[in-house]
N, C-alpha and C positions, 0 to 999 in steps of 0.2 A: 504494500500500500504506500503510495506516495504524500510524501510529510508535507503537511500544510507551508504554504510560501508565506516567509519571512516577512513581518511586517516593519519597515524603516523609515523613522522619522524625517531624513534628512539623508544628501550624498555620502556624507559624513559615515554616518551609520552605517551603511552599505558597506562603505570601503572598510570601516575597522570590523565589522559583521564574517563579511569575507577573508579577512586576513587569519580572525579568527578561528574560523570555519574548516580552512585549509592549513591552519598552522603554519607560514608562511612569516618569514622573516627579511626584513629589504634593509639591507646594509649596502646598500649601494650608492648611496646619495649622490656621491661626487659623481657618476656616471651622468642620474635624472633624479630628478624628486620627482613625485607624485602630487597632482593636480590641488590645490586647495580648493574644497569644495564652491568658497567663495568666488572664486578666480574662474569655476566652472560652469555657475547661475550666470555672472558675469557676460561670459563670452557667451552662453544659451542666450541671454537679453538681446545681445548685440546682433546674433543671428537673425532672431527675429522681425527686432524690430530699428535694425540702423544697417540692411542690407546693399543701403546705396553706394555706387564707386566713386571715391573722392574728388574726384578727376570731373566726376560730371557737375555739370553750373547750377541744375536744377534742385529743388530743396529736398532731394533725397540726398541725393549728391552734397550739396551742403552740411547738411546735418552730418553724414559722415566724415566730414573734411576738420568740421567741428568737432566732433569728437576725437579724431586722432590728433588734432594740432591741441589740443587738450592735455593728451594722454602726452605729448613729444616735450608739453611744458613743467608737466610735472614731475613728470621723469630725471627733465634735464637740474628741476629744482634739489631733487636732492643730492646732484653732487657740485650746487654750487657755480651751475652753467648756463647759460642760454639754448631757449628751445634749438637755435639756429645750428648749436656746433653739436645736434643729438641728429644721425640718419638710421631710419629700423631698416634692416634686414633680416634676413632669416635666420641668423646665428651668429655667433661666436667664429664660426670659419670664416664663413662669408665675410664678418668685420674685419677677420685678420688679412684676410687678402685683400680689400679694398682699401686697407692703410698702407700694407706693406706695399701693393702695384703704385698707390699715389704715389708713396715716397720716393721711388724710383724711375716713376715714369712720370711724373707733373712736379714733384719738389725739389727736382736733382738730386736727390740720393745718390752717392758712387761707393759707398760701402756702409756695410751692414755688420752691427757688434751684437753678439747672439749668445747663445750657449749650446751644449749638444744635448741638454737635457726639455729644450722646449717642449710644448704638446707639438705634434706633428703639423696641424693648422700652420703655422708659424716656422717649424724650421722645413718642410714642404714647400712649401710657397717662397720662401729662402733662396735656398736651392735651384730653386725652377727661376726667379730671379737672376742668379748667378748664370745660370745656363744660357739666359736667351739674353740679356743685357749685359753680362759683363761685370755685375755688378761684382766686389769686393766682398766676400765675408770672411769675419775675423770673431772668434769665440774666444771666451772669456774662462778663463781657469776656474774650477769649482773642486771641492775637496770631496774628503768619501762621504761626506754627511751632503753633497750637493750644494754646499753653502756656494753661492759669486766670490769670487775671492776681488775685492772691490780696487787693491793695490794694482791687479792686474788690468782691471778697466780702465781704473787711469792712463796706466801704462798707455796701453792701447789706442786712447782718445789724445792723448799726446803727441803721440807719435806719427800724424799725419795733419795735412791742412786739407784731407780731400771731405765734403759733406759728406757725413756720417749720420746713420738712426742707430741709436741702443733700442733691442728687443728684449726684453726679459720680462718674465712672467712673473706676478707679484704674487699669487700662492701656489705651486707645484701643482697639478694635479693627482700626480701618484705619491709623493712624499710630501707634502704639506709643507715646503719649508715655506718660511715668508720671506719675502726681499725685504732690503731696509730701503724703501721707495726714496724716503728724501735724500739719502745719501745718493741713491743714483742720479735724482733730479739734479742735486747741487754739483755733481761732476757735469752731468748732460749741459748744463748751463755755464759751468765754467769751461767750457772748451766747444761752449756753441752747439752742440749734437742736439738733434731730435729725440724724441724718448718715445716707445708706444709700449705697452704691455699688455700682456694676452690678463683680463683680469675677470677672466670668466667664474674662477673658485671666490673671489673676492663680493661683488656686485652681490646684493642681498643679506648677504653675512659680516660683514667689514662695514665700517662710516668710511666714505671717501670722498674728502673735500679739495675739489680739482685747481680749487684757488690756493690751500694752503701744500697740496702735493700739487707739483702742477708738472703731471705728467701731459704730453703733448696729445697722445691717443691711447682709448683705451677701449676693450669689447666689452659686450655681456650678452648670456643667452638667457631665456628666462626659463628654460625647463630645469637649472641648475638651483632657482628659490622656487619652486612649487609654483611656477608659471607654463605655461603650455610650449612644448615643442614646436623646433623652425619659427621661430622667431626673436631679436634681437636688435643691439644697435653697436653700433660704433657712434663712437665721441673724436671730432675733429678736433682741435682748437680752432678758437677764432684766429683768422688770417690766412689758414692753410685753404686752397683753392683744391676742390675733389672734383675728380674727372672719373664718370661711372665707368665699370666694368662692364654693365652690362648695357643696350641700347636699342632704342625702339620709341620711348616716350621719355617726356621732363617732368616721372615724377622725385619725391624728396628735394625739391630744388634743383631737379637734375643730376643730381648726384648717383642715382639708381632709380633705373626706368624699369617699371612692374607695376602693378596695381597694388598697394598696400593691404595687408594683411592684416583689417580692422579689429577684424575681432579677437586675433590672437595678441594685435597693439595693445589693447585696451586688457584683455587675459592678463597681459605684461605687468601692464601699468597698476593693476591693480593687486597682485603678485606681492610688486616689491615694493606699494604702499604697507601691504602685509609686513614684510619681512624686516623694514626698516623699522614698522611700527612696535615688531617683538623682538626687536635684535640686540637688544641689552638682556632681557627676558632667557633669551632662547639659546644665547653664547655660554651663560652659566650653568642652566639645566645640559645642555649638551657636553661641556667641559666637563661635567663632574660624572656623567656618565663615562667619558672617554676615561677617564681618570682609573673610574671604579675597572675597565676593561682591562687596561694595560696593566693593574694594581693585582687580578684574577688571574692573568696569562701568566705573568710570573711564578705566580704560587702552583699555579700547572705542568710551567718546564721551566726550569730557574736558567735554562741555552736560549729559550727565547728571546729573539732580538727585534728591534724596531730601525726601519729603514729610514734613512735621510733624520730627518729633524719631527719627525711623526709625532715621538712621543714629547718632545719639548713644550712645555706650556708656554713659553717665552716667544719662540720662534718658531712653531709649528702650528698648522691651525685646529681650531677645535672639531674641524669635522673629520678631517682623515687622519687614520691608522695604519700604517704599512708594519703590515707582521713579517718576522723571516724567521721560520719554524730550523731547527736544526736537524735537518733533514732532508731528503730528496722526493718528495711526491708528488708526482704527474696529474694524480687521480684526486686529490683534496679539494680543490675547487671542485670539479664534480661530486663530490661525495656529497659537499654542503649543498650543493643545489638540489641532489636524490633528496635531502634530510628537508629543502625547504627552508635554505636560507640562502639566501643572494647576496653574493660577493664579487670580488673583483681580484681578476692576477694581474696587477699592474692596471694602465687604465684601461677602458670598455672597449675605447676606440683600435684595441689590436686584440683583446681577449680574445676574437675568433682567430685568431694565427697561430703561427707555431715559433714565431721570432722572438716572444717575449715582450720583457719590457725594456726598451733602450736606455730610461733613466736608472735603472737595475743595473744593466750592463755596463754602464758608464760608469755609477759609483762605486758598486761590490765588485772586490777583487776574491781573488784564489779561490777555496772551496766553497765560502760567503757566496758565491752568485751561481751556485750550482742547489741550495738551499731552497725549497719551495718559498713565493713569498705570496701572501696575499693580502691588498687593498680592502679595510674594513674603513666607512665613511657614514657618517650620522648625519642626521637630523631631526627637528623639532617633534618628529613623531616615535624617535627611538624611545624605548623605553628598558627599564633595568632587568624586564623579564627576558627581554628579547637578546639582553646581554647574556644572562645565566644561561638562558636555551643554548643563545651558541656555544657558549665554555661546555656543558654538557654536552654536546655534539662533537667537540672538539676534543673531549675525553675521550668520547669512544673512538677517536679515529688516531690518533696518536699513537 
């Protein structure tokens, strides 16, 4: 006989109902967070009833145009910016590429200061830069913790009069370390360079006031705060002239020709009014979770180690954990997914390969990087049960 259907107040409900349900654990955060129910009525609104194309004169068309230049000012409000130097696109790639092509193809760019540990968005598009322009790349010393070695940048930015961009990413993806931004700022300005950072782990979770860090460009995607997938923005400064990558219409100011993505704008927008509005709230419930993890793992295998600056409360961020088990197992990431917890070997965006993870392979040396390691990353909806389940799962597989 089939069991009577579930009755649910709210999306809400559903979603923790079903987690329940299925006993399903989501430690993946840094990969995507999961929709906030709010963020989800939200964009359902927009569908319905602000379906018009911005682009059109008429008052459908308006009222959308309205809305997203809405959504572009508020956005831009909180980090201290003008709607003018905010353009959405669909992500965090997208933004890295449409900074990194400016700066080399519209701002003269002729070398690029990087790292080998970037997310692939960034040192990708690098690369493919150096290939078809000629451009200059030059990477910056990093230790076995991943840390910038900042003596070396200088180094670096000294040593030439040709236009230079610093790239460097201001929280790691797979090791969490954090950059010291204004330190790289005040070298980027004392030797003139441009600065952009991939700040996709940061946006949502971090304050970032672009007056008082005044990096030149910076991303976000909003599926990383509990905002909806493919969609995003890069941050110009003012004065830098953008020349679209892609082309067909003038919209964004011309900067990126496509029909904008209203309702996922506005999903955005409303995302990271969320996240900023719990973000003192949700840094300390989270910290003290990561705390309790890293505090558990230990009294489990006392060989247990933490990658890059993960476990650092100082200089790591509160949401990722990079474990490195003293051991070689192929099979643990899959174990944990059979068991119903979601995790990460390094980041998402090569979990299906067999290459690994290049920030792994970059900072562990000798038998350390032959050692399983896997990406444990939180958010606002982890909770301390869902830590014990793990450590219990990770009992029996040890």
């Amino acid at each position: 006989m089939d069991s009577a259907p579930l009755k649910c107040t709210s999306i809400k409900t559903q979603i923790n109902t079903y987690f329940c349900i299925m006993n399903l654990i989501y430690l993946d955060n840094a990969a995507t967070t999961s929709m906030d129910p709010e963020v989800i009525q939200v964009m359902q609104s927009s569908m319905k009833h602000n379906f018009g194309n911005p682009s059109s004169t008429h008052q459908f068309g308006r009222k959308a145009k309205s809305a997203l230049e809405t959504a572009r000012k508020n956005i831009a409000h909180h980090f201290n910016v003008t709607a003018s130097e905010i353009v959405f696109t669909s992500g965090g790639t997208e933004a890295d590429n449409l900074i990194l092509h400016n700066a080399v193809t519209h701002l003269g760019v002729q070398r690029i200061i990087s790292t080998k540990i970037e997310h692939h968005a960034v040192s990708h598009t690098i690369a493919h830069l150096h290939e078809k322009y000629g451009t200059i790349v030059e990477n910056v010393d990093i230790d076995e913790f991943g840390t910038v070695d900042l003596e070396h940048l200088e180094a670096l930015l000294s040593n030439s009069t040709q236009k230079t961009l610093v790239s460097l990413m201001l929280i790691n993806n797979e090791i969490g370390n954090i950059l010291p931004a204004d330190a790289v700022c005040a070298l980027c300005k004392k030797y003139n360079a441009l600065f952009h950072s991939d700040t996709v782990q940061v946006v949502g979770h971090y304050p970032l006031d672009l007056q008082k860090t005044p990096i030149d460009f910076i991303v976000a995607s909003a599926h990383k705060f509990h905002g909806p997938k493919g969609v995003g923005f890069a941050f110009f400064r003012k004065g830098f002239g953008i020349m679209p990558m892609f082309h067909g219409g003038d919209q964004e100011r011309g900067a990126r020709s496509s029909t904008e993505n209203v309702h996922a704008i506005l999903g955005m927008e409303t995302a990271l009014d969320i996240a900023i509005g719990g973000m003192e709230h949700d840094k300390i419930k989270i910290q003290k979770i990561k705390n309790y993890f890293i505090q558990e793992l230990k009294k489990l295998n006392s060989k247990i180690a933490f990658n890059g600056l993960s476990a650092d409360v100082n200089n790591g961020t509160y949401t990722i954990l990079n474990v490195r088990f003293p051991f070689d197992n192929d099979m643990l990431l899959f174990s944990l997914d059979l068991a119903g917890i979601a995790v990460s070997g390094g980041s998402a965006c090569q979990s299906g390969s067999n290459s690994g993870s290049h920030v792994l392979q970059e900072i562990l040396k000798d038998t350390a990087s032959n050692n399983t390691s896997i990406r444990f990353s939180f958010s606002k909806l982890t909770t301390y049960q869902d830590i014990d389940t793990t450590l219990l799962k990770l009992q029996a597989l040890l």
